[in-house]
C-alpha positions in Angstrom: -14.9 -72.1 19.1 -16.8 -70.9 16.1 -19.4 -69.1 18.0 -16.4 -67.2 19.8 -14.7 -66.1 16.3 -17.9 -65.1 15.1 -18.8 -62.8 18.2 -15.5 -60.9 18.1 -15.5 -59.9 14.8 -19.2 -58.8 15.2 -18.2 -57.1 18.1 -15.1 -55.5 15.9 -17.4 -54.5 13.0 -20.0 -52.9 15.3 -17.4 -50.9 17.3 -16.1 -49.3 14.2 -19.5 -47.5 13.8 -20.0 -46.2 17.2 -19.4 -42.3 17.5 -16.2 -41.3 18.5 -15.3 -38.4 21.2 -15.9 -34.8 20.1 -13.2 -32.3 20.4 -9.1 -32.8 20.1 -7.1 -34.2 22.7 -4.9 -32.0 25.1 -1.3 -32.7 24.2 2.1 -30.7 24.5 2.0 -30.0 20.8 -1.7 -28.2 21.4 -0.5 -26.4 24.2 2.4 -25.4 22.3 -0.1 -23.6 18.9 -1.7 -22.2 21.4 0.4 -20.5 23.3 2.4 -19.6 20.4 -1.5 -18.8 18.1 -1.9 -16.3 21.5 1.3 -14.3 21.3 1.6 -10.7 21.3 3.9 -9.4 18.9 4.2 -6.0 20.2 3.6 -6.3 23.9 6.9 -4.7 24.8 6.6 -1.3 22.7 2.5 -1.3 21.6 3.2 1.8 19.1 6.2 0.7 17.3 4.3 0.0 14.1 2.2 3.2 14.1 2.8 5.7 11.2 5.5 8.2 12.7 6.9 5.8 14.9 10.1 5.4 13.2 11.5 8.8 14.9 11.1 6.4 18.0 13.4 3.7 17.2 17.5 3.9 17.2 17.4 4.0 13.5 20.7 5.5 11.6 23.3 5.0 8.9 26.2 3.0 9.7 30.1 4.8 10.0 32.7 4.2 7.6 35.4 1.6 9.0 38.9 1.0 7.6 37.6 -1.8 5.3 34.4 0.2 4.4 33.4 0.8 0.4 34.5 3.9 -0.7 33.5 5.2 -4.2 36.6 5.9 -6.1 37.3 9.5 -6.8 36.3 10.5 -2.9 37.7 10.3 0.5 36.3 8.6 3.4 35.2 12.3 4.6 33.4 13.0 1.4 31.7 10.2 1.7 30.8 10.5 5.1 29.2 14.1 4.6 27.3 12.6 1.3 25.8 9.9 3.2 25.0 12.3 6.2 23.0 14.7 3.9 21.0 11.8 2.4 19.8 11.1 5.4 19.3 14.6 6.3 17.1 14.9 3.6 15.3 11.4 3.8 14.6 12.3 7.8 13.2 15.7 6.3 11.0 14.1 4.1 9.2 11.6 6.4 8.8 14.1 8.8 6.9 16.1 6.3 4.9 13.4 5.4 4.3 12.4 8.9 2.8 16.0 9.7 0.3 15.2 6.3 -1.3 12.2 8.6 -4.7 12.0 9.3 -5.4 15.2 7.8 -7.4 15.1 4.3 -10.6 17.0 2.7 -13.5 15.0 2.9 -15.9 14.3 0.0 -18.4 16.2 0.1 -16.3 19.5 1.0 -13.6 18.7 -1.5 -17.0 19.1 -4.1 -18.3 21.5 -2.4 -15.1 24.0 -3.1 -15.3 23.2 -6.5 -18.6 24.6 -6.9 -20.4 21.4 -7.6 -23.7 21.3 -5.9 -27.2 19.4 -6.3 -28.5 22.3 -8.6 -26.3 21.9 -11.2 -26.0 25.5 -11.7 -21.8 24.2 -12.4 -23.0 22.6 -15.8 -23.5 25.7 -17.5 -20.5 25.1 -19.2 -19.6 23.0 -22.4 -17.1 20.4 -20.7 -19.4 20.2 -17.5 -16.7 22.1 -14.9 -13.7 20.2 -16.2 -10.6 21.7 -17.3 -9.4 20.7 -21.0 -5.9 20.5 -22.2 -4.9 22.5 -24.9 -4.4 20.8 -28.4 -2.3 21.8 -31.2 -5.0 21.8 -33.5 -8.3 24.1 -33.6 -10.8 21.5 -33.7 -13.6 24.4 -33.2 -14.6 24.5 -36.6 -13.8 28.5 -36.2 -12.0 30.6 -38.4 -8.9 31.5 -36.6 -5.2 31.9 -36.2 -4.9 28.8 -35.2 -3.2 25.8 -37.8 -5.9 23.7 -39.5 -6.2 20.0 -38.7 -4.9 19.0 -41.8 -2.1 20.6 -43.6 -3.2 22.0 -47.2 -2.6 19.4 -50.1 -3.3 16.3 -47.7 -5.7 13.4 -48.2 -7.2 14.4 -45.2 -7.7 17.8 -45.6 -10.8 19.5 -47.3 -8.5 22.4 -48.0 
């Protein structure tokens, strides 16, 4: 009796060490991540999220009802015809924008117009080709028309 309690829980101890099978067992909720993991979100329209696509879709501003807000000060007309225009003029604006796509300068031109080359003939100049802003004060150290840093009588002025 001994001998049989001994070899089953030898027999337990060494089965818990043996490999177990590779891989993940097929079961409905597998079947069910993948066919969901597999989905195509825009199988029925394919282009629906391309830039531009928004003409496309059934997209507008809702009507005024009977129950509808209206700011105070306006009828439901004026209103209406404010709310038509902004959307006049945010349909005008995408479409702009939409005609900008896909069409830019590349690098090398953009530098190219500028004048900027591997010579370096466009560093001639002081600020190396870049525009400066104009300051109030003439920092040039030239005599001039132009108002000193420093006003006369100040603890920064050498005037």
């Amino acid at each position: 009796m001994k001998f049989a309690a001994v070899f089953v829980s030898s027999l337990a101890v060494a089965s818990a060490f043996v490999p177990q099978q590779a891989g993940r067992a097929s079961t409905q909720v597998d079947a069910l991540f993948d066919d969901i993991a597999n989905m195509d979100l825009w199988a029925p329209i394919k282009d629906s999220n391309k830039y531009g696509a928004r003409d496309k879709k059934n997209l507008k501003t809702g009507t005024i009802g009977a129950n509808s807000y209206v700011p105070s000060g306006l009828t439901a007309a004026q209103y209406a015809k404010i709310r038509a225009e902004e959307e006049a003029k945010k349909a005008a604006n995408y479409k702009k924008n939409v005609a900008k796509a896909g069409k830019f300068l590349g690098f090398d031109e953009f530098y190219l117009k500028r004048g900027t080359n591997l010579e370096g003939n466009w560093k001639k100049d002081v600020n190396l080709g870049h525009r400066m802003a104009k300051t109030k004060y003439d920092y040039s150290g030239k005599k001039n028309d132009a108002k000193p840093f420093a006003p006369k009588g100040s603890i920064f002025g050498k005037n």
